[in-house]
DSSP file (Angstrom, degrees, kcal/mol; ACC not computed):
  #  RESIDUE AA STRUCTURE BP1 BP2  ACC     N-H-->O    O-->H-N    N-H-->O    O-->H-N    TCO  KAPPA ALPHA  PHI   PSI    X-CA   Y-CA   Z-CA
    1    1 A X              0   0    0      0, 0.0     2,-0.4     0, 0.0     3,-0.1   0.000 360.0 360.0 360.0 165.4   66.7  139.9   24.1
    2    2 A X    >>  -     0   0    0      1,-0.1     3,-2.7     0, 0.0     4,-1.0  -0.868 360.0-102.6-124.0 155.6   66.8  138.9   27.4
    3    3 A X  H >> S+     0   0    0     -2,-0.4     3,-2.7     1,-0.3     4,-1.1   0.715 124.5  49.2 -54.1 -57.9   64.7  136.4   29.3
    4    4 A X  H 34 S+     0   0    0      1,-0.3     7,-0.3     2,-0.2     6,-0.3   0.924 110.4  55.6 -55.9 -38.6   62.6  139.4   31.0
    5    5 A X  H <4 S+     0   0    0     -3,-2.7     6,-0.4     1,-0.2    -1,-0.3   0.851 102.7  52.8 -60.0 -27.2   62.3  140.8   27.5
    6    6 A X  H << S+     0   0    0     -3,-2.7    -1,-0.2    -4,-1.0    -2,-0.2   0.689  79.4 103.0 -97.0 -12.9   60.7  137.8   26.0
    7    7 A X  S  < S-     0   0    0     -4,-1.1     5,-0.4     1,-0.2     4,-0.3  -0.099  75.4-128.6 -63.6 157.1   57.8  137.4   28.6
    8    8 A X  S    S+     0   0    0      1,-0.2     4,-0.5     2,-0.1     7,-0.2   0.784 105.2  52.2 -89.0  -6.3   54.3  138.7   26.8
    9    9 A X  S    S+     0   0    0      6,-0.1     7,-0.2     2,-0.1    -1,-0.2   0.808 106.5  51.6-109.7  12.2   53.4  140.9   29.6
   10   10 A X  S    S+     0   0    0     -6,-0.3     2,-0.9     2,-0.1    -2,-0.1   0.719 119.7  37.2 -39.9-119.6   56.7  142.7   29.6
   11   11 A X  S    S+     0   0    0     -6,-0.4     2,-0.3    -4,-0.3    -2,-0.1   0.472 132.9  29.2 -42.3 -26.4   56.3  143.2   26.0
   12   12 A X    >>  -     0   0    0     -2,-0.9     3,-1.8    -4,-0.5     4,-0.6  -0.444  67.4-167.1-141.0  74.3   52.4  143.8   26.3
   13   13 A X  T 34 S+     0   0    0     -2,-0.3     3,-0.3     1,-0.2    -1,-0.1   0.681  79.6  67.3 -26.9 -41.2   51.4  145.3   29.7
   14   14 A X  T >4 S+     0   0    0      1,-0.2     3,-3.2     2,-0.2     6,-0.3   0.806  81.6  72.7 -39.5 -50.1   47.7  144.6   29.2
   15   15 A X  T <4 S+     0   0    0     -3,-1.8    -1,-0.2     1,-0.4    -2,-0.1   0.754  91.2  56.5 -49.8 -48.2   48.0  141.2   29.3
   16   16 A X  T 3< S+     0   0    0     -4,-0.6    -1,-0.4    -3,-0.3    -2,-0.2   0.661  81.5 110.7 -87.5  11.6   48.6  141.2   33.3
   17   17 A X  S <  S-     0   0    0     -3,-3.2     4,-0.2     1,-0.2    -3,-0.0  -0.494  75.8-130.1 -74.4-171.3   45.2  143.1   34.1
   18   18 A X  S >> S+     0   0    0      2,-0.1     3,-1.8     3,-0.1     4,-0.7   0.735 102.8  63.7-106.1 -95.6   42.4  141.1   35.9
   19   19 A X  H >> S+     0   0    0      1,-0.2     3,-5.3     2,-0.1     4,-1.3   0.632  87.0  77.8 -20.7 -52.5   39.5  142.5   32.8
   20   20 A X  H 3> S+     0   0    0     -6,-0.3     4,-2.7     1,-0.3     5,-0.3   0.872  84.4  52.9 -33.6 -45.1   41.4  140.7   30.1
   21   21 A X  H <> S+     0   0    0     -3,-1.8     4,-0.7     1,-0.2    -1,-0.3   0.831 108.5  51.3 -64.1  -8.1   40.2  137.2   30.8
   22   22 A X  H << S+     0   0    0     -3,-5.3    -1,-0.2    -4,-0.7    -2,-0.2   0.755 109.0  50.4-112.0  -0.1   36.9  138.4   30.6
   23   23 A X  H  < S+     0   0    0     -4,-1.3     3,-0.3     1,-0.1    -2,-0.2   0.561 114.4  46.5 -77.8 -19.2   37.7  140.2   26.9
   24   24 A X  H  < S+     0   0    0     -4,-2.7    -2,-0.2    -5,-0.3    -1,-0.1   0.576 104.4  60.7-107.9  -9.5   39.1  136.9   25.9
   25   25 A X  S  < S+     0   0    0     -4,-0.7    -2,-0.1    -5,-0.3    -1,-0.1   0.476  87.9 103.8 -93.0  22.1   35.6  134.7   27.5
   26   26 A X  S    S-     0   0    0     -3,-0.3     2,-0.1     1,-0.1    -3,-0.0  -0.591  92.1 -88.3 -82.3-172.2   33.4  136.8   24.9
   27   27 A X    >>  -     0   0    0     -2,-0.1     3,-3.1     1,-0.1     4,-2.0  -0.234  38.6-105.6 -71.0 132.4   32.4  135.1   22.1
   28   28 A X  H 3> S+     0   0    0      1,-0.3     4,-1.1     2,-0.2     5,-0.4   0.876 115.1  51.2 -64.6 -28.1   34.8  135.0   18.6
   29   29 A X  H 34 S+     0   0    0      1,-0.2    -1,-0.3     2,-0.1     4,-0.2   0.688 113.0  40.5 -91.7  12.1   32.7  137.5   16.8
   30   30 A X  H <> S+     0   0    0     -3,-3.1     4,-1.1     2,-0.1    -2,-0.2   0.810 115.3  49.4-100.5 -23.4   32.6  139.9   19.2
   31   31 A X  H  X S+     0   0    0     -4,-2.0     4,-1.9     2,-0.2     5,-0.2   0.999 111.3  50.6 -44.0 -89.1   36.0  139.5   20.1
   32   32 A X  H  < S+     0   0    0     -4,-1.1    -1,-0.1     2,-0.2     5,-0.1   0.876 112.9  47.8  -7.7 -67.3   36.8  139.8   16.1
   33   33 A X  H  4 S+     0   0    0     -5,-0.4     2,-0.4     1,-0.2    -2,-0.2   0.357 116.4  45.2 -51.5-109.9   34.3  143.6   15.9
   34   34 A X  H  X S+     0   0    0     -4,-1.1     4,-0.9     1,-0.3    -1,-0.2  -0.070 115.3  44.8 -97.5 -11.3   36.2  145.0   19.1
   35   35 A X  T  < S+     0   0    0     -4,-1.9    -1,-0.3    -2,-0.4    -2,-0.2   0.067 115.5  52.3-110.8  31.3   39.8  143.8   17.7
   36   36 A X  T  4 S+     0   0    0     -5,-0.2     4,-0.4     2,-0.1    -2,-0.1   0.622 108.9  49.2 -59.4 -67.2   38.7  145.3   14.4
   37   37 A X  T  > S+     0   0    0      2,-0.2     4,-0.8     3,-0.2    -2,-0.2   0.691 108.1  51.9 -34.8 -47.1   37.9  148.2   16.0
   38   38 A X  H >X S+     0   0    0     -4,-0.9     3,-2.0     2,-0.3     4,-1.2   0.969 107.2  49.8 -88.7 -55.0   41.0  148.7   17.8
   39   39 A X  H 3> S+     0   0    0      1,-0.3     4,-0.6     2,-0.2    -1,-0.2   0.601 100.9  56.7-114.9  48.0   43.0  148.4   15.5
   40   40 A X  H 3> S+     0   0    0     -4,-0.4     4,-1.1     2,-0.1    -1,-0.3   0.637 114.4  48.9 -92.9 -16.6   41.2  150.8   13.3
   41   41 A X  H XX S+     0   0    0     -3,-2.0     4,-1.1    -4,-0.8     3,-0.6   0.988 108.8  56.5 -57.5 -71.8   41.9  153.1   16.6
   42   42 A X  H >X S+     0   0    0     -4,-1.2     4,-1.8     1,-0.3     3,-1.6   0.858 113.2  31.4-140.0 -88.0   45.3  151.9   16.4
   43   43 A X  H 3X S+     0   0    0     -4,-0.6     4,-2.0     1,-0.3     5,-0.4   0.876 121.4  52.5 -56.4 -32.5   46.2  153.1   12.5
   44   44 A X  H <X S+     0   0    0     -4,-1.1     4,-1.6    -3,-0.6    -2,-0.3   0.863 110.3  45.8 -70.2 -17.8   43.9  156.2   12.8
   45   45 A X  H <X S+     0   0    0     -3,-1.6     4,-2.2    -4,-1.1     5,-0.2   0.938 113.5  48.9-100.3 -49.0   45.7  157.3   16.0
   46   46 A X  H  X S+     0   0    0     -4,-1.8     4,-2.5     2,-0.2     5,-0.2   0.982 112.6  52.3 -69.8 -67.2   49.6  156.5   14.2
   47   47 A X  H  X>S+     0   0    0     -4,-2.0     4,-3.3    -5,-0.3     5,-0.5   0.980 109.6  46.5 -22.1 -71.6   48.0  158.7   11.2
   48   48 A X  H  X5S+     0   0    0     -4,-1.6     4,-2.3    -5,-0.4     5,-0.5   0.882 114.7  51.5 -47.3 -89.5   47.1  161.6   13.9
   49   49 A X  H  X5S+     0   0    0     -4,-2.2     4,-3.7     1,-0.2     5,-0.3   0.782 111.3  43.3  -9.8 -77.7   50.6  161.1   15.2
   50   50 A X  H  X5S+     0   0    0     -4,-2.5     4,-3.0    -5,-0.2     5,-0.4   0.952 113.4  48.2 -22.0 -77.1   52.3  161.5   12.0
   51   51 A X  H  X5S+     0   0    0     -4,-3.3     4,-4.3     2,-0.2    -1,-0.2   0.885 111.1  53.7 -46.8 -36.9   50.5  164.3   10.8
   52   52 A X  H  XXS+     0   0    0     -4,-2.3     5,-2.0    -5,-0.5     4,-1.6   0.989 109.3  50.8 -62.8 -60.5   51.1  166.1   14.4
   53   53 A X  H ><5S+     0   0    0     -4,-3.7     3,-1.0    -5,-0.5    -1,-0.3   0.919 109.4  46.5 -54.3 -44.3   54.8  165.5   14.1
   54   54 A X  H 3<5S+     0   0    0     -4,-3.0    -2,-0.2    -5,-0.3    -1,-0.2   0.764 110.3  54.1 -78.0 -26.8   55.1  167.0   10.6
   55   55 A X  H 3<5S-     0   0    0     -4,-4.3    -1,-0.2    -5,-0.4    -2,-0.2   0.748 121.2-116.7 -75.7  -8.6   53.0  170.0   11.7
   56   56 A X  T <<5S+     0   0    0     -4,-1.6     2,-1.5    -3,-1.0    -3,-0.2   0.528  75.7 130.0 107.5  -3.2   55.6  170.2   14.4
   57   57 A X     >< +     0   0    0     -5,-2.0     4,-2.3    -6,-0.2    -1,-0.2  -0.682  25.1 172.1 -97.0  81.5   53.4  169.6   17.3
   58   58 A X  H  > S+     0   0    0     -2,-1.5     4,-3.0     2,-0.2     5,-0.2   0.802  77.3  57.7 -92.2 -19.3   55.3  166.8   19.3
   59   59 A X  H  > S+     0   0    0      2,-0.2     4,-3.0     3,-0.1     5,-0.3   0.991 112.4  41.4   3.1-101.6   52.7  167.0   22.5
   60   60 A X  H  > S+     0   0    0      1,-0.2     4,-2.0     2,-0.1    -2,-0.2   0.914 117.5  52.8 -24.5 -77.4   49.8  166.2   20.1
   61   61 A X  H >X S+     0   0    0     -4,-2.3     4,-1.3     1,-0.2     3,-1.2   0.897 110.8  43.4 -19.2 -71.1   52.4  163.4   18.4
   62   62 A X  H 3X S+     0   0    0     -4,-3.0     4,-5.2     1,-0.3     5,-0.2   0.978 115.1  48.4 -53.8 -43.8   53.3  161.6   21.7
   63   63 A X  H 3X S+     0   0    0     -4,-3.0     4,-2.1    -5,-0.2    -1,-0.3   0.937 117.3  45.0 -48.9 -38.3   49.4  161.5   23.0
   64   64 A X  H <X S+     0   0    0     -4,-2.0     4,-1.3    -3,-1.2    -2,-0.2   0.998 112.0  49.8 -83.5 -70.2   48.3  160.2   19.4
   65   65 A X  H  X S+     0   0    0     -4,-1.3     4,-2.4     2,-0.3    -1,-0.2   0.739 112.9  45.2 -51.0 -44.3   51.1  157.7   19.2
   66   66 A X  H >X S+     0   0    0     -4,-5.2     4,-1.0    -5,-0.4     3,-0.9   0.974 110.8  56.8 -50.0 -56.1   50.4  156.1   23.0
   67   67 A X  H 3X S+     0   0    0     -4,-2.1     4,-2.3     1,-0.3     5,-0.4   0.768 109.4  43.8 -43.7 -41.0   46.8  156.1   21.9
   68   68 A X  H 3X S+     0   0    0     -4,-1.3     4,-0.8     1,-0.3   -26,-0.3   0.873 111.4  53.3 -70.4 -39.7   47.9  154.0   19.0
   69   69 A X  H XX S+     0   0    0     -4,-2.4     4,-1.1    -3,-0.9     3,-0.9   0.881 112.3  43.6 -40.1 -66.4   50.2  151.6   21.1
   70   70 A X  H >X S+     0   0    0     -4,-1.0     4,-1.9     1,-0.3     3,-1.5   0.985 107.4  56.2 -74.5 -56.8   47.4  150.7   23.8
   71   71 A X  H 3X S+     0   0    0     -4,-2.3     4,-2.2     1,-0.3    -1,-0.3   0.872 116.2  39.9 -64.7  -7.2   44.7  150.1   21.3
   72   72 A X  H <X S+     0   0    0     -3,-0.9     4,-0.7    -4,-0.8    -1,-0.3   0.684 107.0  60.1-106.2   0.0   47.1  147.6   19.8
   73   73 A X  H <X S+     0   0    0     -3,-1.5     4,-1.6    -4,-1.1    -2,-0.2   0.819 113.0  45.3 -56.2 -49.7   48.4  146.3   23.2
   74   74 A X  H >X S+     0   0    0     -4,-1.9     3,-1.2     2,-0.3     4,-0.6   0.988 107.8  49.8 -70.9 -53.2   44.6  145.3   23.6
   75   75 A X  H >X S+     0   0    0     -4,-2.2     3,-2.9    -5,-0.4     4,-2.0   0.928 114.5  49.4 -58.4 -35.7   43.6  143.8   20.3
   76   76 A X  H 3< S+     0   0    0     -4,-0.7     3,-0.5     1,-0.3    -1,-0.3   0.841 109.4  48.8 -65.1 -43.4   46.5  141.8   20.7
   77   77 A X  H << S+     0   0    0     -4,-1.6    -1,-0.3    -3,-1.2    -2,-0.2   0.396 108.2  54.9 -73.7  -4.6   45.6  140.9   24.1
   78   78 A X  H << S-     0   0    0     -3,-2.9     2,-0.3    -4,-0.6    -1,-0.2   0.780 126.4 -40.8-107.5 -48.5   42.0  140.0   23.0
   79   79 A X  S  < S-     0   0    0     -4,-2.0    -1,-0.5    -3,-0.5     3,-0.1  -0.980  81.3 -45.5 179.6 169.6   43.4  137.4   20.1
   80   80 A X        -     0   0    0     -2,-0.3     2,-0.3     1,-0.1     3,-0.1   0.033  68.0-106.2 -57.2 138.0   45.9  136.5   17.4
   81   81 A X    >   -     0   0    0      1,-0.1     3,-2.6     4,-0.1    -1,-0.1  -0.592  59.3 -75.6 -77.9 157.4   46.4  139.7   15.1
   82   82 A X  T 3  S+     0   0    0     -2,-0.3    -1,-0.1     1,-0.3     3,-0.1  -0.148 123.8  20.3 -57.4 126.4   44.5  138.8   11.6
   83   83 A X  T 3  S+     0   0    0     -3,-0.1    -1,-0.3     1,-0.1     2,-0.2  -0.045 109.8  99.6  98.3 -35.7   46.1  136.6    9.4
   84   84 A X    <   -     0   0    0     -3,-2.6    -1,-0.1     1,-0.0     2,-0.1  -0.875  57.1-141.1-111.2 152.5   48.6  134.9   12.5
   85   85 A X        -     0   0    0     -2,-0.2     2,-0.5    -5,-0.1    -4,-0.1  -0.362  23.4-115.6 -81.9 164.5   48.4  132.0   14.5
   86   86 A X              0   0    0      1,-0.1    -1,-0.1    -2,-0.1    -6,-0.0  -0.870 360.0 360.0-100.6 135.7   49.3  131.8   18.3
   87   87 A X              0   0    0     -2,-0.5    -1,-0.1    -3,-0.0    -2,-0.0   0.331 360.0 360.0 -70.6 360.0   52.3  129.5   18.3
């Protein structure tokens, strides 16, 4: 990869808005729900995708699949995905 490639908000656009810092000063269990939450958005939305693509529908697909990409661009942006540390 190349040095542009390895900064984190290349890889994770979110990360440069202005509202993140104030998703990362709530409190770690609310933090925790809403990056629960997302990415349960996140796997239901890659499910929807799937399904869309094997019905043939590649529209549907691509809409489902961003959704799934941003809600896991945010939890990540929010805190460490479950189970890893930030290095």
């Amino acid at each position: 990869m190349t040095g542009r490639s390895n900064r984190a908000e290349v890889r994770n656009p979110i990360l440069a808005l202005p509202s993140v810092a104030s998703l990362r000063a709530l409190d770690p269990a609310a933090r925790h729900a809403l990056q629960a939450v997302l990415l349960d958005i996140q796997h239901d939305a890659r499910q929807r995708a799937e399904k869309s693509w094997l019905s043939r529908k590649p529209p549907v697909a691509a809409y489902w699949a961003a959704c799934g990409v941003y809600a896991g661009h945010i939890a990540r942006a929010i805190g460490p995905a479950p189970g890893r540390r930030r290095r």
